[in-house]
KEDREN-896415 format. One line per field, with one value per atom (N, C-alpha, C): residue number from 1; atom name; x, y, z. Coordinates in pm, whole numbers, always signed. Example, Ala and Ser with C-alpha at 12.3 -4.5 7.8 and 13.67 -1.06 7.14 Angstrom:
BEGIN
resi 1/1/1/2/2/2
name N/CA/C/N/CA/C
u +1319/+1230/+1320/+1285/+1367/+1290
v -569/-450/-330/-225/-106/+3
w +780/+780/+780/+708/+714/+787
END
This chain:
BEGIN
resi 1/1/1/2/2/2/3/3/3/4/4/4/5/5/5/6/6/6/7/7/7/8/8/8/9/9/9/10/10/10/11/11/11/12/12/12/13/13/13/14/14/14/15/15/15/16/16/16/17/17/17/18/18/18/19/19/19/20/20/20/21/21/21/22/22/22/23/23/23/24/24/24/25/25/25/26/26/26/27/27/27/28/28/28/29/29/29/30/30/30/31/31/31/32/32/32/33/33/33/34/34/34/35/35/35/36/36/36/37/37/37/38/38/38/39/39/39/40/40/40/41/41/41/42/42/42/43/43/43/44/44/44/45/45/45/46/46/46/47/47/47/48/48/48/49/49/49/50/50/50/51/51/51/52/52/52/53/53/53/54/54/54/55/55/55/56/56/56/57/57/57/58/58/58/59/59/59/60/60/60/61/61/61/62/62/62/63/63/63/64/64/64/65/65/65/66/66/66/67/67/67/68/68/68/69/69/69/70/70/70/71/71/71/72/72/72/73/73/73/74/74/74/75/75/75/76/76/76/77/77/77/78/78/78/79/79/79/80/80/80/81/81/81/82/82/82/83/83/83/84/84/84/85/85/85/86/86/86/87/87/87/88/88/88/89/89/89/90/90/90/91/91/91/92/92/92/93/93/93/94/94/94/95/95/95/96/96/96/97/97/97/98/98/98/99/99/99/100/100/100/101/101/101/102/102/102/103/103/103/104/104/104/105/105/105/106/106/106/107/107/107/108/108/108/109/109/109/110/110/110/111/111/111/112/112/112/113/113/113/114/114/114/115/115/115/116/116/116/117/117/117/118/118/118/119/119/119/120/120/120/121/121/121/122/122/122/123/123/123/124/124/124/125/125/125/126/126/126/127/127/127/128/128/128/129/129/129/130/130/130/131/131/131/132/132/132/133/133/133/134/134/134/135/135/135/136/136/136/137/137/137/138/138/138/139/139/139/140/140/140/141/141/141/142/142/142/143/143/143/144/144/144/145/145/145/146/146/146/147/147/147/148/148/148/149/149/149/150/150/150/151/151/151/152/152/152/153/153/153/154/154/154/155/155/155/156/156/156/157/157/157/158/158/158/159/159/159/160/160/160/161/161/161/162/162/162
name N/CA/C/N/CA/C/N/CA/C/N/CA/C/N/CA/C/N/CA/C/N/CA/C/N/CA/C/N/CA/C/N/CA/C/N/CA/C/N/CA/C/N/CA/C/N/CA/C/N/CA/C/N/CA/C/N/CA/C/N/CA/C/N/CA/C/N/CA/C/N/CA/C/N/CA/C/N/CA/C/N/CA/C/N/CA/C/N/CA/C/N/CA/C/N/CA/C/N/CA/C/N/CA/C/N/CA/C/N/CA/C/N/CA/C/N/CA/C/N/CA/C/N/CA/C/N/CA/C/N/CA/C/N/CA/C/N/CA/C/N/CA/C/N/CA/C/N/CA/C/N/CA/C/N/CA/C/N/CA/C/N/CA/C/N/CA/C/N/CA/C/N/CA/C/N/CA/C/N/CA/C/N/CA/C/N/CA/C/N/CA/C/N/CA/C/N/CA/C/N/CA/C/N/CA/C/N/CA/C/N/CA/C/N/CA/C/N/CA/C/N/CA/C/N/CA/C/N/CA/C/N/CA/C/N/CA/C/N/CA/C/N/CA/C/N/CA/C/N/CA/C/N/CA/C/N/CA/C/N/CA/C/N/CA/C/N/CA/C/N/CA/C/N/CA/C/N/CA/C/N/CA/C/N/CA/C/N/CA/C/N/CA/C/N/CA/C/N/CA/C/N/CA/C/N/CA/C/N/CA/C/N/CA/C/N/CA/C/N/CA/C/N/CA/C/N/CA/C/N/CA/C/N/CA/C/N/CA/C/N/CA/C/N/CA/C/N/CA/C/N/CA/C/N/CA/C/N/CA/C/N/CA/C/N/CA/C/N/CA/C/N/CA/C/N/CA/C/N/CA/C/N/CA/C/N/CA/C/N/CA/C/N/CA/C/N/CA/C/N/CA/C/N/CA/C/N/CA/C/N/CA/C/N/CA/C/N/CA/C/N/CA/C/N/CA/C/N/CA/C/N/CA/C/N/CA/C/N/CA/C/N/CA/C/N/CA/C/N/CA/C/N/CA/C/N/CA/C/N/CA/C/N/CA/C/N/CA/C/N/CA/C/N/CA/C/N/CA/C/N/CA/C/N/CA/C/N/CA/C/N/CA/C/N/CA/C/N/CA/C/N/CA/C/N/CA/C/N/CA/C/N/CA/C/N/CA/C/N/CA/C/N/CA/C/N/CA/C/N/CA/C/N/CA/C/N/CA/C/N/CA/C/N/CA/C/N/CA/C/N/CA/C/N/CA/C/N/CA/C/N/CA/C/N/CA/C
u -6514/-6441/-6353/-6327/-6291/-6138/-6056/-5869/-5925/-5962/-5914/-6004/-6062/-6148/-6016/-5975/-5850/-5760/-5718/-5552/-5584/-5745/-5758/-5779/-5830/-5838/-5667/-5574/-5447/-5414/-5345/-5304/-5338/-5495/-5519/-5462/-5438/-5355/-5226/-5142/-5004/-4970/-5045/-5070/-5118/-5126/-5161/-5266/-5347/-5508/-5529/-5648/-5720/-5825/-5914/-6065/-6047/-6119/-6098/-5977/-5868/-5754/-5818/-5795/-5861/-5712/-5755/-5679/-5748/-5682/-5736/-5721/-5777/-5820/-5653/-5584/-5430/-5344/-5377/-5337/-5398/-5486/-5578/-5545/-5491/-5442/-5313/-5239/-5111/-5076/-5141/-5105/-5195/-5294/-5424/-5394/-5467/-5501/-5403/-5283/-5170/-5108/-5162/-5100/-5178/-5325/-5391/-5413/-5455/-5488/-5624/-5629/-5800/-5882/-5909/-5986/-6052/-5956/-5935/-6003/-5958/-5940/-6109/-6172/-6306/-6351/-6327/-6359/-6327/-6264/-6236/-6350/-6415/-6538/-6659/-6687/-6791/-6734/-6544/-6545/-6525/-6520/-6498/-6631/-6759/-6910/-6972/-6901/-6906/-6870/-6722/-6723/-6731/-6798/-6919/-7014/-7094/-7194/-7219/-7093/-7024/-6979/-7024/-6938/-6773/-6731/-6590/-6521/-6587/-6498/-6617/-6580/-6720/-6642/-6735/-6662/-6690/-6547/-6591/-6527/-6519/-6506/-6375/-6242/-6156/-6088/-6094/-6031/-6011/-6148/-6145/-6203/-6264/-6284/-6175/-6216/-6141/-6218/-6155/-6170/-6154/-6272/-6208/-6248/-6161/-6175/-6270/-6353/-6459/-6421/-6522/-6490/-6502/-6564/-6629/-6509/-6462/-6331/-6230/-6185/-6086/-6088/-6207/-6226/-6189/-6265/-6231/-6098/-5995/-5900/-5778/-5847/-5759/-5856/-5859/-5943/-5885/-5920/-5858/-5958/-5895/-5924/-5828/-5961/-5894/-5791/-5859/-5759/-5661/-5638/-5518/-5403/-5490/-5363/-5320/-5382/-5375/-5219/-5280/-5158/-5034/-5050/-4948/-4852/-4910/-4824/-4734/-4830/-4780/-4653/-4666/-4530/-4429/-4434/-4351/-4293/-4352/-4280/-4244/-4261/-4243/-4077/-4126/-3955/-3877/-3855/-3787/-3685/-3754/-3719/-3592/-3686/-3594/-3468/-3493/-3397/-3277/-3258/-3198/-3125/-3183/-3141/-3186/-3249/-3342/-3294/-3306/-3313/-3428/-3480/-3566/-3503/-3600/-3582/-3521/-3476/-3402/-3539/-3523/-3650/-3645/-3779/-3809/-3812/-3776/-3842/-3948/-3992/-4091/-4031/-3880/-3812/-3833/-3840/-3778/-3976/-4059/-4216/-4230/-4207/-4252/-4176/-4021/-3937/-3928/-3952/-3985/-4094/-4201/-4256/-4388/-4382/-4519/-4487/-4393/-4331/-4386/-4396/-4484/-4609/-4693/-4832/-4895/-5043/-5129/-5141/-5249/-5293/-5390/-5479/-5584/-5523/-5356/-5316/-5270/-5195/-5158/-5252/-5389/-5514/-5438/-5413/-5443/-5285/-5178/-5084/-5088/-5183/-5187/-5253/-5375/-5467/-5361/-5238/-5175/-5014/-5032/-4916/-4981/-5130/-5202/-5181/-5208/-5255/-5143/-4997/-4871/-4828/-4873/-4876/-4999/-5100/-5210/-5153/-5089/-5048/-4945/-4873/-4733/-4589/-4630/-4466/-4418/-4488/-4390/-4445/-4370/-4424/-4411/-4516/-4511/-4449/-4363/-4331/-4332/-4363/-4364/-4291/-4201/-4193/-4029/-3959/-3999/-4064/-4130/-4242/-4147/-4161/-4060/-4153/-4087/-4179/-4015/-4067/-3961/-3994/-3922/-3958/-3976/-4056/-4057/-4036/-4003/-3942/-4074/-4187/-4271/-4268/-4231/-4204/-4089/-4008/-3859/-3860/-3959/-3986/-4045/-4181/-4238/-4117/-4012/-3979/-3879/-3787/-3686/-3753
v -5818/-5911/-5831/-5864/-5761/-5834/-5764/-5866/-5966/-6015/-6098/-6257/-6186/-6312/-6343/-6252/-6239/-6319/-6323/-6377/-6529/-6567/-6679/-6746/-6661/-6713/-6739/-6602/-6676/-6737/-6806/-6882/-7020/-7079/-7190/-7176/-7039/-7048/-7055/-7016/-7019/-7171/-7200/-7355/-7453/-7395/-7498/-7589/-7549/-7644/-7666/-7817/-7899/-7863/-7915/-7928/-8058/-8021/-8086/-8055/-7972/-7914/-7810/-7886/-7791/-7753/-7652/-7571/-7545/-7624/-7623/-7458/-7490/-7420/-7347/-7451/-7415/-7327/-7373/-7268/-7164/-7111/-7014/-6912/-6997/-6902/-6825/-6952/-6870/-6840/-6854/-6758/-6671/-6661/-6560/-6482/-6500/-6429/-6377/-6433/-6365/-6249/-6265/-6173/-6031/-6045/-5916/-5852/-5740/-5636/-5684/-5669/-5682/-5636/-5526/-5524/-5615/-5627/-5707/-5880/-5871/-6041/-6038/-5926/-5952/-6006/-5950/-5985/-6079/-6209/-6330/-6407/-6474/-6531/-6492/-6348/-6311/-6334/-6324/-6347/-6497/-6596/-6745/-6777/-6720/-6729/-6665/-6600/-6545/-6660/-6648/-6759/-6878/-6948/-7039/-7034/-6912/-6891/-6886/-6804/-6812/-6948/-7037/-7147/-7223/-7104/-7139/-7177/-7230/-7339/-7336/-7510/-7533/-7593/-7574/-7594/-7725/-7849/-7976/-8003/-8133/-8148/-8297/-8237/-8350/-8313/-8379/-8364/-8236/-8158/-8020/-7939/-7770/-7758/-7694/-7716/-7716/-7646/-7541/-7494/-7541/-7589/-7713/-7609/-7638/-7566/-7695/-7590/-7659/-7640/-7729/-7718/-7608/-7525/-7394/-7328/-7328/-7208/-7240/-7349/-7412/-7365/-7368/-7299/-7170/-7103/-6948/-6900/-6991/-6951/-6948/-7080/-7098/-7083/-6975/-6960/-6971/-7050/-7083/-7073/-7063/-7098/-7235/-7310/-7451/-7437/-7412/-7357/-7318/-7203/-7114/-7175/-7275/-7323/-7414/-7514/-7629/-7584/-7449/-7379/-7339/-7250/-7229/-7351/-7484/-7596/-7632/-7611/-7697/-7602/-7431/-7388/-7422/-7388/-7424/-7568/-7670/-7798/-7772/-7734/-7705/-7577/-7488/-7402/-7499/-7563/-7642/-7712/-7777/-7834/-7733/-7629/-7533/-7461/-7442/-7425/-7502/-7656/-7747/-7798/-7723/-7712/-7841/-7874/-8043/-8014/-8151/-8213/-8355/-8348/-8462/-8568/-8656/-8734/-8750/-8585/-8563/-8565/-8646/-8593/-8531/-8483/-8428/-8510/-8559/-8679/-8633/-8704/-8720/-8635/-8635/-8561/-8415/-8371/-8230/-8197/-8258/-8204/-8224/-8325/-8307/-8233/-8162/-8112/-7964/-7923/-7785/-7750/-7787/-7783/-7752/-7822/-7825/-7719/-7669/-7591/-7421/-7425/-7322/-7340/-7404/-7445/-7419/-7383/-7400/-7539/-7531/-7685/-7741/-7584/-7652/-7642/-7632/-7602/-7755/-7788/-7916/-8025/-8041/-8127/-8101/-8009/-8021/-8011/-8097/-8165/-8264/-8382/-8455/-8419/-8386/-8275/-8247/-8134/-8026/-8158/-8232/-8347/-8437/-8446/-8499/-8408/-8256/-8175/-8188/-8199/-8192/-8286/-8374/-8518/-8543/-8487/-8492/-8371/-8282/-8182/-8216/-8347/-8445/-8319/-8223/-8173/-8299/-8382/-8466/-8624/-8715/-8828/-8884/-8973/-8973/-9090/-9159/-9281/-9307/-9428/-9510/-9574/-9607/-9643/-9655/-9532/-9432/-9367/-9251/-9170/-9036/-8973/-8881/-8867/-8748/-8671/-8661/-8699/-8711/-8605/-8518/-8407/-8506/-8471/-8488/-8419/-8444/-8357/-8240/-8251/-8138/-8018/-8142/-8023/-7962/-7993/-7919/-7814/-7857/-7766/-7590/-7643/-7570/-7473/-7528/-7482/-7367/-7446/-7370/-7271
w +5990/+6074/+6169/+6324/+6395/+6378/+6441/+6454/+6524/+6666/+6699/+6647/+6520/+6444/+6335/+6295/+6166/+6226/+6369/+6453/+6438/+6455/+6437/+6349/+6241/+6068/+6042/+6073/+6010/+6088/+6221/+6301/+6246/+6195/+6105/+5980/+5883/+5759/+5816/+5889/+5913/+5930/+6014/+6023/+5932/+5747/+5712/+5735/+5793/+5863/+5751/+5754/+5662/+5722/+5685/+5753/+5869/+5951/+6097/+6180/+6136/+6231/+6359/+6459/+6537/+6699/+6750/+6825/+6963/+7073/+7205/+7297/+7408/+7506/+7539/+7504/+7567/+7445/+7390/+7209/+7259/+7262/+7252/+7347/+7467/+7558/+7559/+7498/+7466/+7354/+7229/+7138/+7131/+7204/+7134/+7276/+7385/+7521/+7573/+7587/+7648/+7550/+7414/+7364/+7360/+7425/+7408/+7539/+7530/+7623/+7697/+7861/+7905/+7795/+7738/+7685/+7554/+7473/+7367/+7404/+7565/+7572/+7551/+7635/+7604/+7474/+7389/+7269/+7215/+7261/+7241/+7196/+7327/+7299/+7208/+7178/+7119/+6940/+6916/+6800/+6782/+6860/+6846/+6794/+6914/+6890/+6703/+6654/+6532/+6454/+6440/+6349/+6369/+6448/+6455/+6360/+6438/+6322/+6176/+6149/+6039/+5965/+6000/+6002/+5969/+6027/+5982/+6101/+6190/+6281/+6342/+6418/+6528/+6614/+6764/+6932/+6923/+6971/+6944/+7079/+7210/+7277/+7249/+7268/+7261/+7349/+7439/+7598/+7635/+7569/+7621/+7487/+7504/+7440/+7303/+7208/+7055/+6968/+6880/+6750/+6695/+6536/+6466/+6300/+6208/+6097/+6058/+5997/+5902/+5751/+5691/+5550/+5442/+5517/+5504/+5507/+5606/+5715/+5577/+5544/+5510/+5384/+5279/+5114/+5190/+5322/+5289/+5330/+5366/+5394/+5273/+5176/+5063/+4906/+4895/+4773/+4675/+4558/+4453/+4351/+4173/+4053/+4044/+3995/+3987/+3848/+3760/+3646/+3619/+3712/+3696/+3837/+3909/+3986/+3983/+3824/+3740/+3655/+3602/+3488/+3599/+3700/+3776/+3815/+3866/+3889/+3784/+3658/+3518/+3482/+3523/+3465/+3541/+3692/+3758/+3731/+3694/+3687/+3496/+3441/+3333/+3334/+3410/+3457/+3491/+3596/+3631/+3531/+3412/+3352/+3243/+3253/+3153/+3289/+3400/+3472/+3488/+3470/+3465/+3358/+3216/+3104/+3034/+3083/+3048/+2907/+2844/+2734/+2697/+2597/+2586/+2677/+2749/+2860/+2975/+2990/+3143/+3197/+3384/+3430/+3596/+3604/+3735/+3832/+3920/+4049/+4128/+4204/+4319/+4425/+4463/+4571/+4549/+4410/+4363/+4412/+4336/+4357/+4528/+4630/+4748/+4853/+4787/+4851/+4837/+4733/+4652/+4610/+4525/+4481/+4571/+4660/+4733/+4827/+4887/+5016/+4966/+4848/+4748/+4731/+4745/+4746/+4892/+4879/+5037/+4970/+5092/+5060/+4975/+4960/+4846/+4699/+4692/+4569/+4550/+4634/+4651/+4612/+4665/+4632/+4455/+4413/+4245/+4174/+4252/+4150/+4102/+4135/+4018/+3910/+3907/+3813/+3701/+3754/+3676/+3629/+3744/+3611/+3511/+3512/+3402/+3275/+3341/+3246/+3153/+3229/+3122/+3029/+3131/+3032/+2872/+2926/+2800/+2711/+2744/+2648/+2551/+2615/+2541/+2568/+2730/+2694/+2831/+2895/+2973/+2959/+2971/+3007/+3161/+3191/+3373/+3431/+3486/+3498/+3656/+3714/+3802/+3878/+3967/+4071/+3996/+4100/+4129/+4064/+4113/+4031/+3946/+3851/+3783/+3680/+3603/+3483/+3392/+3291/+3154/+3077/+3041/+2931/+2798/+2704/+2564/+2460/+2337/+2221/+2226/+2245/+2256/+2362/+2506/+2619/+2585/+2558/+2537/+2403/+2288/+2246/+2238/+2377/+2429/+2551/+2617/+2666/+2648/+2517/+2474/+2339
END
């Protein structure tokens, strides 16, 4: 992969892209083109034409032309073990609890997971917090409650914790 294929792989990770996030003619110019040398600029098009091929973005026409992350681009930008980023969520909301000094039925809110919690996550980690608040809940260290949404430690999680 040459740099100016890399400037555009991270520019969609810096950005957080989903699949279908795509980046116009006018992006391109001013974060990509103005920042390189004649020579370099050459090499623009031939690495856009790459990862095409590649399929990690395709040229789509929305009031001009657009780089659009594909679904392809998007796994290779956020590679994950579903597993281990099932367990990673579960400690972190599981620390928390022991950071706070929880006690059976102190709980976590909805504010603390979409305010903190996620600001630490890409995005394909995110797809898998409900996953990893099931996982805590079937394990019996939290119980999950509803409206508002919050996670209750239980005599098991607090066991597990302390």
């Amino acid at each position: 992969m040459n740099n100016i294929e890399a400037l555009i792989k991270q520019a969609f990770k810096v950005d957080n892209s989903k699949p279908n996030h795509a980046f116009d003619e006018r992006w391109l110019k001013r974060e990509i083109l103005e920042k390189l040398n004649p020579k370099e600029q050459e090499l623009v098009n031939p690495a856009i034409d790459n990862l095409v091929k590649e399929g990690f973005i395709t040229i789509e026409d929305r009031r001009g032309n657009c780089m659009v992350l594909t679904q392809k681009g998007y796994e290779e930008l956020y590679p994950i073990d579903r597993e281990k980023v099932i367990n990673k969520i579960g400690v972190a909301i599981l620390t928390r609890f022991a950071e706070q000094k929880s006690r059976v039925g102190h709980i976590i809110d909805e504010r603390w997971i979409n305010h903190n919690l996620i600001k630490k996550l890409n995005p394909r980690e995110i797809e898998l917090i409900n996953d990893a608040i099931n996982n805590i809940v079937n394990e019996g260290f939290a119980t999950a409650n509803n409206n508002p949404f919050s996670l209750a430690l239980t005599k098991k999680g607090f066991e597990h914790i302390y």
